[in-house]
C-alpha positions as CSV (number, residue, x, y, z in Angstrom):
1,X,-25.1,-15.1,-6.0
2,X,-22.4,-16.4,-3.6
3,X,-19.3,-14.5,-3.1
4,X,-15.9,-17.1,-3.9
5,X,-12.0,-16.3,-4.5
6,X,-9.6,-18.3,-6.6
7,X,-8.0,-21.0,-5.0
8,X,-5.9,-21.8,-7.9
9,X,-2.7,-20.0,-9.3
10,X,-4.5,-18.7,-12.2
11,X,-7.7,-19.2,-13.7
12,X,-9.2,-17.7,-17.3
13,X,-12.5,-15.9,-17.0
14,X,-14.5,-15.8,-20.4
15,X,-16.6,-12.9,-21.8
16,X,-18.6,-11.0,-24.4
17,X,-17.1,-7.9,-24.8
18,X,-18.5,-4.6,-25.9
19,X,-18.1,-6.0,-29.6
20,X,-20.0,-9.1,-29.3
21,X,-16.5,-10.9,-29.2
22,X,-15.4,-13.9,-26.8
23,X,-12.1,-13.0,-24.6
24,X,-11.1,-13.5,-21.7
25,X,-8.9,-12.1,-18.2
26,X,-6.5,-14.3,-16.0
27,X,-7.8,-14.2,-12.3
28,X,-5.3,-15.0,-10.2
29,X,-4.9,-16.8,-6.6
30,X,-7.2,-14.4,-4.0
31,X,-9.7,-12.9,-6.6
32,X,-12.9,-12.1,-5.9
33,X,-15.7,-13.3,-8.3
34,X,-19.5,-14.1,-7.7
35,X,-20.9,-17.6,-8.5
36,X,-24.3,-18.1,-10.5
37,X,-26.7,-20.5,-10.6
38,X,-27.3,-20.2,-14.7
39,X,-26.3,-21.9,-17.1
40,X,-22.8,-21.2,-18.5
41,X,-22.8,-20.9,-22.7
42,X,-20.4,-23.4,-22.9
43,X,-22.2,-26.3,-21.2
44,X,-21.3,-29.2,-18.7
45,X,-18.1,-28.8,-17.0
46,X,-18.0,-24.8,-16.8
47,X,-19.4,-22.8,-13.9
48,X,-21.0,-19.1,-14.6
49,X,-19.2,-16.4,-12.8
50,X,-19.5,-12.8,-12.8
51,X,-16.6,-10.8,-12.1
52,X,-16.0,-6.9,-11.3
53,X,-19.6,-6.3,-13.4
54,X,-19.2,-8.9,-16.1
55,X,-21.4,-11.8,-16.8
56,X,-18.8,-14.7,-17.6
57,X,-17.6,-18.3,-17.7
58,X,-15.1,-20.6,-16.2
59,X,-14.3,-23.5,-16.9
60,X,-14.1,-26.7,-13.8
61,X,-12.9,-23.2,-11.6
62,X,-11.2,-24.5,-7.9
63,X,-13.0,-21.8,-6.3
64,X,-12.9,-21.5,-1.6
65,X,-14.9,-19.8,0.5
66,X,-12.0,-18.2,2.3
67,X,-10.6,-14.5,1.7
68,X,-6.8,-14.2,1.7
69,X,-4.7,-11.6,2.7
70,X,-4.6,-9.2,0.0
71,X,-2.2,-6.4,-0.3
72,X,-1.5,-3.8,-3.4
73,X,1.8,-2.0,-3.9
74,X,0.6,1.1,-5.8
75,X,3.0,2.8,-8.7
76,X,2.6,6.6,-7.5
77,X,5.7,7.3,-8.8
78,X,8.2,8.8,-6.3
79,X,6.4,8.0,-3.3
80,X,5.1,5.2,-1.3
81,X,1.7,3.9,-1.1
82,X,0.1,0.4,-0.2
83,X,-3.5,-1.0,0.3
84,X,-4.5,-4.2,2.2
85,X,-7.3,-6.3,2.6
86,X,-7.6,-8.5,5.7
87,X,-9.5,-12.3,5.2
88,X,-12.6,-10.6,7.4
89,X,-12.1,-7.3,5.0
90,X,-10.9,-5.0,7.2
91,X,-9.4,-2.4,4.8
92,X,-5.8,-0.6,5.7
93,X,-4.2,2.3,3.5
94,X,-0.6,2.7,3.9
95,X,0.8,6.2,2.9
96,X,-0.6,7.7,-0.4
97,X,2.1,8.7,-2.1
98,X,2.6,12.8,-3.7
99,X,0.1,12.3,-6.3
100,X,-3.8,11.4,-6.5
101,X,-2.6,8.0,-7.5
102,X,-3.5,5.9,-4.7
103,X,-7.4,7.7,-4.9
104,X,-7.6,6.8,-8.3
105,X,-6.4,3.2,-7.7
106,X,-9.4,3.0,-5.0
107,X,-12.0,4.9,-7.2
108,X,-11.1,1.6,-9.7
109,X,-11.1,-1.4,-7.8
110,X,-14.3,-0.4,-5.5
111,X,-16.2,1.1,-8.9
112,X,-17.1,4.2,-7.4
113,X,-18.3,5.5,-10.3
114,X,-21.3,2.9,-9.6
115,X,-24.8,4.4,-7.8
116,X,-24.5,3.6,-4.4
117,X,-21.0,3.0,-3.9
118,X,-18.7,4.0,-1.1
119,X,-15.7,2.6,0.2
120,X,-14.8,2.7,4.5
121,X,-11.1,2.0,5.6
122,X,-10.4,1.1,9.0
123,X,-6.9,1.9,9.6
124,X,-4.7,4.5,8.0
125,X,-1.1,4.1,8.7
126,X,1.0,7.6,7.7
127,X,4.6,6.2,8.0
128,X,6.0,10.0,8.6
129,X,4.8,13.4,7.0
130,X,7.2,14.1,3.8
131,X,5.7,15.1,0.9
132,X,6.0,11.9,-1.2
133,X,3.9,10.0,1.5
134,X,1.0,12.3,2.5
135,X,0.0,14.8,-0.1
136,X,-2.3,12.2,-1.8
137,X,-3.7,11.3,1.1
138,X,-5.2,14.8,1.3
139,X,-7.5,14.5,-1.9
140,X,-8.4,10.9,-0.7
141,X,-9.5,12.4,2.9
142,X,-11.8,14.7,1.0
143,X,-13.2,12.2,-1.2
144,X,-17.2,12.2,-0.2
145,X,-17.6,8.5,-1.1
146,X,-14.7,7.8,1.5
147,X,-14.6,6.8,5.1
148,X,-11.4,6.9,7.0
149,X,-12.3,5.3,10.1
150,X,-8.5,5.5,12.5
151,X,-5.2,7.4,11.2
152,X,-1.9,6.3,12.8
153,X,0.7,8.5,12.8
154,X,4.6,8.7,14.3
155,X,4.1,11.8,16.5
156,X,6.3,13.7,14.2
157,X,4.6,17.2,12.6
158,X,6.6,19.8,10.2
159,X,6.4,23.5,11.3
160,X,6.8,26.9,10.4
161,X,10.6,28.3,11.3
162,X,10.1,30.0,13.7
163,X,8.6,29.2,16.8
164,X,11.2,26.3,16.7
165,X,14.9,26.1,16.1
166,X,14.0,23.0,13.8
167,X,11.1,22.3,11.1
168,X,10.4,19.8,13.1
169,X,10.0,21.4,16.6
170,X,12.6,22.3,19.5
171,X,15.8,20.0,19.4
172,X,17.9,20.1,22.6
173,X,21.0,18.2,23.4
174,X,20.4,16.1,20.8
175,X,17.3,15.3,21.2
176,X,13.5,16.2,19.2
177,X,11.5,17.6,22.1
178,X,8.3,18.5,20.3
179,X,5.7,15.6,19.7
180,X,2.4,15.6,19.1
181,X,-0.2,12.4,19.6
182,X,-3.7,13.7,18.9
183,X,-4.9,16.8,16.8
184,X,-5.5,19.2,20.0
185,X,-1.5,18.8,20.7
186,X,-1.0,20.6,17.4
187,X,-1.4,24.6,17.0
188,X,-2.2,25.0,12.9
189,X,-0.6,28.9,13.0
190,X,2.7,27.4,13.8
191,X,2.5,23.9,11.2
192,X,4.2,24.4,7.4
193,X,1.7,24.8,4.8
194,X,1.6,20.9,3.9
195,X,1.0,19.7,6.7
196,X,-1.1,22.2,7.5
197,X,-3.3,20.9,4.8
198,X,-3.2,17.4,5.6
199,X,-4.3,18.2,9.6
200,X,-7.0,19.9,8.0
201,X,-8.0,17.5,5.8
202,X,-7.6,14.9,8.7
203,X,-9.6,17.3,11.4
204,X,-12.4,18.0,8.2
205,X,-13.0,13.4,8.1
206,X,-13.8,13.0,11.5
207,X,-11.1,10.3,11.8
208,X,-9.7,9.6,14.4
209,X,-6.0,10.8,15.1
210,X,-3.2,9.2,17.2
211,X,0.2,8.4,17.4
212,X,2.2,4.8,17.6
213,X,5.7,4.0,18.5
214,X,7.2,1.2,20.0
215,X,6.2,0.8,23.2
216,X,2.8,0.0,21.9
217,X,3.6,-3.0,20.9
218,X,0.3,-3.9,18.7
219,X,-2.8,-2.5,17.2
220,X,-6.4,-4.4,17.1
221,X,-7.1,-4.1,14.1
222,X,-10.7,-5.7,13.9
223,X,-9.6,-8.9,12.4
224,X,-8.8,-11.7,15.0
225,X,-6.8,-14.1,12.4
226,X,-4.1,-11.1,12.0
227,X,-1.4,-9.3,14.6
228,X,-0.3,-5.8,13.6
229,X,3.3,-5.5,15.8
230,X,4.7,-1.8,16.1
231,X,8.2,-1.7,15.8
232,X,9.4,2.2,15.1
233,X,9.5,4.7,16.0
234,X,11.0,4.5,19.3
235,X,10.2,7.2,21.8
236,X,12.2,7.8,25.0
237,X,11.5,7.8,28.5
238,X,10.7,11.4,28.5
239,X,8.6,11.1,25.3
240,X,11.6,12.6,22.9
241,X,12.9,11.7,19.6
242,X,16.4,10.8,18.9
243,X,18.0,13.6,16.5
244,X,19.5,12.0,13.6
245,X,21.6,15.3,12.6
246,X,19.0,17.0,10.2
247,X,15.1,16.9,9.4
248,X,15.3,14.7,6.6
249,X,17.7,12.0,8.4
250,X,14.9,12.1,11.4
251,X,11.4,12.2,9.8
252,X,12.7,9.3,7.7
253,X,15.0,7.8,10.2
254,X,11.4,7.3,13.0
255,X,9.1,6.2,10.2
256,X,6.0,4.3,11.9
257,X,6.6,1.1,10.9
258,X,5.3,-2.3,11.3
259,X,4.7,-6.0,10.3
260,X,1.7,-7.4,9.6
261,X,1.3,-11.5,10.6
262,X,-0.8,-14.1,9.2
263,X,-0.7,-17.5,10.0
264,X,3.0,-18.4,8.5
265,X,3.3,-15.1,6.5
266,X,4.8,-12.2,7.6
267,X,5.2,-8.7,6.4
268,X,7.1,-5.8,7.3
269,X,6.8,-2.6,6.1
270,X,9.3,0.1,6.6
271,X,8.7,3.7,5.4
272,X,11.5,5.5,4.8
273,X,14.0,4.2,7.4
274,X,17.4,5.4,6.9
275,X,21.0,3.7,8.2
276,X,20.5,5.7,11.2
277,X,16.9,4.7,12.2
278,X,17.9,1.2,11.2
279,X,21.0,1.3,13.6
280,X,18.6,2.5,16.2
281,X,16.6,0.2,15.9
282,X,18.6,-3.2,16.0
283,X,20.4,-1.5,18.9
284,X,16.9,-2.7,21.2
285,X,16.4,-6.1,22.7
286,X,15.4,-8.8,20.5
287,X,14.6,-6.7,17.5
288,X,16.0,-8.8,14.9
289,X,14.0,-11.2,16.1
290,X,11.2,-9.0,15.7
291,X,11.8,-8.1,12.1
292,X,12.2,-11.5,10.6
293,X,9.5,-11.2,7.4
294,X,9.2,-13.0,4.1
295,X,7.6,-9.9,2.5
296,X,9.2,-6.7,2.5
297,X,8.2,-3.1,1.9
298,X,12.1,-1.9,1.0
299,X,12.5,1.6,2.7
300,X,13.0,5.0,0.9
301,X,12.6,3.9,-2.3
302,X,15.5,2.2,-3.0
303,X,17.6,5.0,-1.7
304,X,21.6,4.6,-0.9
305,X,20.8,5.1,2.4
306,X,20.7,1.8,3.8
307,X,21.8,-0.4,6.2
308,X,22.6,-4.1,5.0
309,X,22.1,-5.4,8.8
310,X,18.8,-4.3,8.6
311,X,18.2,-6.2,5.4
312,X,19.7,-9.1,6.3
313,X,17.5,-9.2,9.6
314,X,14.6,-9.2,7.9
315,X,15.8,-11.5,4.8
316,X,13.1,-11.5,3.0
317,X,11.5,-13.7,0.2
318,X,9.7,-10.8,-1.7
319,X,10.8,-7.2,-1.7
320,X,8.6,-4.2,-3.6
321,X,10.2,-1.2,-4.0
322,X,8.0,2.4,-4.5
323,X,10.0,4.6,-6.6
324,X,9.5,7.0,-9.6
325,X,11.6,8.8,-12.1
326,X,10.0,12.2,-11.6
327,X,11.8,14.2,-9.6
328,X,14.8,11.5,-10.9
329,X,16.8,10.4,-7.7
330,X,18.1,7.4,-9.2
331,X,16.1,4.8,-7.0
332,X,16.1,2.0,-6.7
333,X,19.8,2.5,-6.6
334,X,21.8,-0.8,-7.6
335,X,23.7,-1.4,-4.5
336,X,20.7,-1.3,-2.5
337,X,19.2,-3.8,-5.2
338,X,22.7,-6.3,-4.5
339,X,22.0,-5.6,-0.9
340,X,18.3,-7.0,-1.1
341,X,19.3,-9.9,-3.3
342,X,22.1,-10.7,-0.7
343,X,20.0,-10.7,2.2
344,X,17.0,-12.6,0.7
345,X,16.4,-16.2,1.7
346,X,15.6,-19.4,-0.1
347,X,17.0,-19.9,-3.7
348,X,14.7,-17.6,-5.5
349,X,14.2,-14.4,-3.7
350,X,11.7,-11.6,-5.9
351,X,12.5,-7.4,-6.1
352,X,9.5,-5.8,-7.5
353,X,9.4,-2.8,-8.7
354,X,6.4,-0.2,-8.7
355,X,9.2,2.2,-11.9
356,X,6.9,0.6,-14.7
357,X,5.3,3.2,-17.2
358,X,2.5,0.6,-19.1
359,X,-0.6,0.9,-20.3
360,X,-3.1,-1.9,-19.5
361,X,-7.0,-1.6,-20.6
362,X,-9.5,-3.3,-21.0
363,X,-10.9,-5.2,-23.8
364,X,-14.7,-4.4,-22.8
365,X,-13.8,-0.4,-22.6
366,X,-13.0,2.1,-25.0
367,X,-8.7,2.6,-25.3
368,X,-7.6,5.6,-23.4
369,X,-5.7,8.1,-24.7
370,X,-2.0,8.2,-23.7
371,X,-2.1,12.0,-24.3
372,X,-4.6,12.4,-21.5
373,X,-3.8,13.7,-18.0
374,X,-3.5,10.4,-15.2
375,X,-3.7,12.8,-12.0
376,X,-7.3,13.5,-11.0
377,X,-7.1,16.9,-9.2
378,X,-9.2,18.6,-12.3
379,X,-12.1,16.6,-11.2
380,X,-15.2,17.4,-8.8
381,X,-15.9,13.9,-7.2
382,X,-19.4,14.9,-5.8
383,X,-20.5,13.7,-9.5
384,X,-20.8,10.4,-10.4
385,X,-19.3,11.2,-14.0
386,X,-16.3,12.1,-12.7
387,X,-15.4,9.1,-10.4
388,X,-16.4,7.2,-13.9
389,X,-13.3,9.6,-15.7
390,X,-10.8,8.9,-12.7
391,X,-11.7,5.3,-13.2
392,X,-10.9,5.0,-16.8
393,X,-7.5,7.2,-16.4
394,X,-6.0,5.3,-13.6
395,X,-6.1,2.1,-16.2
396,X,-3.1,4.0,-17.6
397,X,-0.9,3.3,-14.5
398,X,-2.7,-0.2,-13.5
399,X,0.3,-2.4,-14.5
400,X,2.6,-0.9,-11.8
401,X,0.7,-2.4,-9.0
402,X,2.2,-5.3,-7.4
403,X,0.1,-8.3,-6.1
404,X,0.9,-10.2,-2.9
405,X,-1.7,-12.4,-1.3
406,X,-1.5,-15.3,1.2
407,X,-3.6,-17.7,2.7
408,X,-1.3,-17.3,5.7
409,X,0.6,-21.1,4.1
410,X,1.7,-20.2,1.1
411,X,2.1,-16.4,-1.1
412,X,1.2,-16.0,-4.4
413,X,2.9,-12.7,-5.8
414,X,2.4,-10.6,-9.4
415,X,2.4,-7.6,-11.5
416,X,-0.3,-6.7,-14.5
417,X,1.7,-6.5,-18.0
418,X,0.5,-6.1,-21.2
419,X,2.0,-8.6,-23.0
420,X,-0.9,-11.9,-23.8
421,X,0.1,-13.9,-20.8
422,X,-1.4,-10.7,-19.0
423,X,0.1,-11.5,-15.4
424,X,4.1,-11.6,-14.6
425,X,3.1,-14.5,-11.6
426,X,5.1,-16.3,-8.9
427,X,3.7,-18.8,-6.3
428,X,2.5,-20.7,-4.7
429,X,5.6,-19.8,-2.4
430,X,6.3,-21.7,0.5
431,X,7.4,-19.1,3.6
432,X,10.9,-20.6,4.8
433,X,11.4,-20.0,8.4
């Protein structure tokens, strides 16, 4: 079998279900799907496929050789995670959000349930250490079917009070002296209980461990047809922090971010950056240059605490934003939502949003229950069985990802519903300049 993607907006894939009964998915632009040499059931002008497992049909499918750019904004509720797939498949996790979600979301789409699975990511980027961004990283870590190859990291750890005047290490004249690049820099007596866990999860994978900001200006990332730019945090001369007035304002405010370029696409995503990180960062040569993007990971969940500059320099085309309603903040708050719509270019600018509590399953699997736990922490992963149960209960939060993929001309851009149509679907989208 040859490996293809969908070069078309949408194609319908047709199957025998598990009660002898013809239906079908929507793939969309970017989908992965294996070509056969047998004959299809419904004769001359269809093409066998087989597709995640099943044995199917499509019919005259425009089918390329090439991988896009694939990248998954995962519902974790109040938190931020995202997943991308490079076109040479170099795989890149970005946060995991405060629940198992973004585990569960990789236990489904690489079917590691299956004998003989296993799943290796290259490069995972930790925007900054709260809560909402690395706790389900630390299950994931742990995962035995799971390789995490590189972890990037903004030099900011969370510590025990004391030693340090601050959780976050020894502030002096407004400035955050304590930093920390690889795991030796750390002492785990002195890190909070969190993060304690996550370093030992970290030391525990063998991964290796190291800090970005600024001045690095880009990360090989193993695929020559994409550049990964740095552009926060922003470390000073004598390898401080700026103090942004409290612990929350500053882990948010130097979030590691970046933007991700492909062809004529790119990306930017922006952890948790506040009006105070954003400030600092416009304030250095060029920046808005360097922050131009027609997809946007919106910062901090939609928070209040924004700064319309910042959107407007990156005016984007297509904006996801990661919130939840558990604890309920009220994100995505609706200025910040007026704020994206006034800074986006072209005459349709899209706001996702991960908030979406759906049910999506499929018609070859038994329904799940909507009584039944979604989190998978009640689960001993070392058995087969149980990759097979968190499988089946992430289907319950499936239609709160949100598709983008490229071809680095044109985006294609969509969320799972449940309605018939099956796919809320935009594109193909022309990046402006």
């Amino acid at each position: 079998m040859a490996t293809r993607f969908i070069q078309s907006r949408q194609e319908k894939f047709y199957f025998i279900n598990h009660e002898g009964k013809r239906k079908f998915f929507k793939l969309i632009f970017g989908d992965e799907i294996k070509t056969s040499t047998a004959s299809p059931p419904s004769g001359a002008g269809w093409s066998s496929i087989r597709y995640r497992g099943r044995n199917g049909e499509i019919k005259e499918p425009e089918l390329t050789k090439d991988r896009s750019l694939e990248m998954y904004f995962l519902d974790v509720g109040q938190g931020d995670a995202a997943f991308v797939v490079t076109p040479n498949k170099t795989k890149i996790l970005v946060d995991g959000g405060v629940k198992d979600r973004a585990l569960g979301f990789l236990i489904w789409k690489y079917q590691l349930d299956k004998p003989n699975s296993n799943l290796t990511i290259d490069h995972l980027f930790l925007s900054h250490a709260d809560e909402d961004h690395v706790s389900g990283l630390v299950p994931l870590l742990n995962h035995p079917k799971i390789t995490v190859i590189n972890i990037w990291h903004n030099g900011i750890a969370v510590y025990k009070e004391p030693p340090f005047n601050q959780p976050l290490g020894q502030v002096v004249n407004g400035k955050l002296r304590t930093w920390h690049s690889v795991l030796a820099d750390l002492e785990p007596a002195k890190l909070s209980k969190g993060f304690e866990k996550w370093i030992t999860a970290v030391t525990d994978s063998g991964a290796n461990y190291n800090a970005l900001d600024s001045s690095d200006e880009t990360v090989d990332i193993g695929d020559p047809d994409i550049r990964l730019e740095i552009v926060s945090p922003i470390l000073e001369d004598d390898n401080t922090f700026k103090w942004f007035s409290s612990k929350s304002k500053t882990i948010n405010g130097h979030s590691l971010t970046f933007r991700i370029i492909y062809g004529h696409v790119r990306t930017f995503f922006s952890g948790d950056l506040n009006t105070k990180g954003s400030k600092h960062i416009l304030k250095q040569p060029n920046m808005a240059l360097k922050l131009n993007s027609h997809i946007f990971k919106s910062p901090h969940h939609g928070s209040h605490d924004y700064y319309q500059p910042l959107l407007e320099a990156i005016s984007p085309m297509i904006s996801v934003v990661s919130s939840g309603d558990s604890p309920d903040h009220g994100h995505p708050r609706a200025s910040f939502l007026g704020g994206l719509g006034l800074a986006g270019r072209g005459d349709s600018p899209l706001v996702f949003s991960t908030e979406i509590a759906a049910t999506f399953v499929d018609d070859s699997d038994v329904a799940v229950d909507e009584n039944e736990p979604t989190t998978l922490g009640d689960l001993d992963f070392s058995s087969s069985t149980a990759n097979k149960e968190a499988r089946r209960r992430f289907k319950k939060v499936l239609s709160g990802i949100i598709n983008v993929r490229t071809n680095g001309q044109h985006i294609y851009s969509a969320r799972r519903v449940r309605a018939s149509y099956q796919w809320e679907l935009y594109g193909p989208i022309e990046p402006e300049s």
